[in-house]
N, C-alpha and C positions, 0 to 999 in steps of 0.2 A: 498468740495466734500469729501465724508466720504473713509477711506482708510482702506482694511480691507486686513490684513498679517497675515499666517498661524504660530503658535508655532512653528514651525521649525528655521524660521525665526529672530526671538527672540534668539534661543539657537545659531545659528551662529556669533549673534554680541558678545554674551557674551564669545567665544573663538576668537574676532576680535585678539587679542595683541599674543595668541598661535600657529594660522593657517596664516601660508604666503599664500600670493595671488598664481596661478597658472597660470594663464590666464589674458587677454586683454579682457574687452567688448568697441564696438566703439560705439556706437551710430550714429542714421541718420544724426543728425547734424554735426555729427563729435567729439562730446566728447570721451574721452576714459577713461572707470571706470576700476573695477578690478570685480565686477560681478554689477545685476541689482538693486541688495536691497540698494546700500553703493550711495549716490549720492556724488562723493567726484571724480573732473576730474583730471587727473594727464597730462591733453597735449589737445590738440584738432589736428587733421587731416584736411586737407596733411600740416596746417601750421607745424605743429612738427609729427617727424616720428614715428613708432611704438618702434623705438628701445630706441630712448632718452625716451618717456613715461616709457615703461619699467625701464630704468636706474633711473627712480626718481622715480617708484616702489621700486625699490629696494632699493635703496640709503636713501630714507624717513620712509620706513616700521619701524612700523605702524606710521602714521604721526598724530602730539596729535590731531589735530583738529578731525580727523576721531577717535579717541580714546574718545576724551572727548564725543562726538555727540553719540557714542556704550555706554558709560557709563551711558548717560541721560536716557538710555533706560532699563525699567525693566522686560515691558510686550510687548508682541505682539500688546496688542493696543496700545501700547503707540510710536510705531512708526508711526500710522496716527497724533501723539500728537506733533511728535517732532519738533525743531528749521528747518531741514531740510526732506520733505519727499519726500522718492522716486516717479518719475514718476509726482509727483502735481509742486514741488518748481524745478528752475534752479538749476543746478548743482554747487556746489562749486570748485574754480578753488585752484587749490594747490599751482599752478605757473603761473604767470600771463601769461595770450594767448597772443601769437604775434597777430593773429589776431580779438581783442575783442569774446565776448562771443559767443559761440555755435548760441543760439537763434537769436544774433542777424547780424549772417553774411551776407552779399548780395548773392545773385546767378546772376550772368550771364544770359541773356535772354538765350542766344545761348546753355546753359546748360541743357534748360526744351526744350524736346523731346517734338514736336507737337500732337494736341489728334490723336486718330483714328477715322475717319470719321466714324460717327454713322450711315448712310445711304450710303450704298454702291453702288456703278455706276449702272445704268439702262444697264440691258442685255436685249439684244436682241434675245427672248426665240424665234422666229422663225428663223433667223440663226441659234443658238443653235444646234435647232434639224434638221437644213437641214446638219447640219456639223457630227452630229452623224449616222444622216442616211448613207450621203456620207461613212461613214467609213467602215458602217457594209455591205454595198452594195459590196463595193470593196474587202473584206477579203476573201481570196482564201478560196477554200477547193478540199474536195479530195475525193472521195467513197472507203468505205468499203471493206472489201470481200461482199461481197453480192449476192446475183443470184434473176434475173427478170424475170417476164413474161409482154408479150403485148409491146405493142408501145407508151401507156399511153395517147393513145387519148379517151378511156375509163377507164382509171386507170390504176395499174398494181401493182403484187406478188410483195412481194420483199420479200427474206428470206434472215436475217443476218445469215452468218456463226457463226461467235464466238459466237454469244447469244443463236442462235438457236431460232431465233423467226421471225415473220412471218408475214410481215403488207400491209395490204391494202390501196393503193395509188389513190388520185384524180388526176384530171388529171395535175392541178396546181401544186399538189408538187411530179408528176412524171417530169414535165419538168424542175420543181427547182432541182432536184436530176441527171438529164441532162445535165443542165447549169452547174454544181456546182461539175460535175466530171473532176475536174480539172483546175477548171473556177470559176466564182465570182456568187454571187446571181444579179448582176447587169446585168448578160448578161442574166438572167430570166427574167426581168424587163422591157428587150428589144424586146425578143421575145414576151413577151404578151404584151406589148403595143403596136404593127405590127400588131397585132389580128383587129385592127379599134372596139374594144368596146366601150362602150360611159363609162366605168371605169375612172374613173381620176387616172392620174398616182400614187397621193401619196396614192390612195387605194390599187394601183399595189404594191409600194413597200411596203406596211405595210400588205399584202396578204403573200410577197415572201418573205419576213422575217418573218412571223409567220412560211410560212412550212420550213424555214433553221431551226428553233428552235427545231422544231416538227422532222425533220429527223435528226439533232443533240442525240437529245432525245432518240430517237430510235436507236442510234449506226449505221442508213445508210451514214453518213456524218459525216467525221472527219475533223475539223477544221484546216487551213494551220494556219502557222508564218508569 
């Protein structure tokens, strides 16, 4: 597999023996380097802690093996060239692992977290929506300032104070604005299905919930908590 590393990269090894490390990189496996470019493991996790790793950072800097491997090196290509390369070859250990090499440690079954079910459980889209409607059915509200005319068995004025405006009512969403002064769109729902229309009820309530929306909208009907 061909390995291609920026000139930058290059100029870093050739101040390997000037620049002390700063930093910890751990790897997934658990190797722990001094950054990504240098394959050279100074401990491996949780068998050895971060702090001993560090302490043979320190204590070894710079260690020849990592010194002689900087040296083999002239050009940027020449570290997909070299004895060890990052990211392709295993890591070289400094100090031998308590517990054998990165690559080849066991996991614990109990360690690997189960997948997420790719198909998610079967809803039951008509409960669903008999559980949203129940909700919306039941949500109080309250009337406006407002001023009416009529009884609203022909319709009925209604002029919002605070907007100043002016809307003509059917006789459905005068009794929705009836029920609903004070009361639930559900006691709407009650009264016109007493009416004995051959309506099925969930046209009732998908009727009485379109005019809550519609006098919402209109500012005659302010929604309770």
């Amino acid at each position: 597999m061909p390995v291609n590393v920026n000139t930058a990269s290059a100029a870093s090894l050739a101040a390997l023996e000037d620049v002390a490390p700063a930093a910890l990189l751990v790897r997934p496996a658990g190797a722990v380097l001094i950054d990504s470019l240098k394959p050279f493991r100074f401990g491996t996790v949780p068998e050895d802690s971060l702090s001993d790793c560090w302490e043979r950072v320190v204590s070894t800097w710079p260690p020849p093996e990592m010194v002689d491997w900087a040296r083999s090196i002239r050009t940027s290509s020449g570290i997909g060239r070299s004895a060890h390369v990052p990211y392709r070859d295993e890591e070289v250990a400094l100090v031998p692992a308590a517990g054998g090499s990165p690559a080849g440690r066991e996991v614990a079954d109990e360690a690997i977290p189960s997948a997420t079910p790719q198909t998610p459980e079967r809803v039951d889209l008509g409960e669903a929506r008999e559980t949203v409607v129940g909700l919306a059915l039941a949500r109080p509200y309250s009337l406006a300032a407002v001023r009416s005319t009529g009884s609203g068995a022909r319709g009925r004025y209604v002029r919002v104070v605070e907007a100043e405006t002016t809307h003509r009512l059917n006789e459905t969403a005068a009794r929705v604005m009836d029920a609903c002064d004070g009361g639930t769109p559900l006691a709407a729902v009650e009264q016109l299905a007493r009416r004995g229309t051959a309506v099925a009820r969930a046209q009732i309530e998908a009727d009485v919930l379109g005019a809550v929306r519609s006098l919402v909208q209109r500012k005659i009907l302010l929604p309770g908590r």
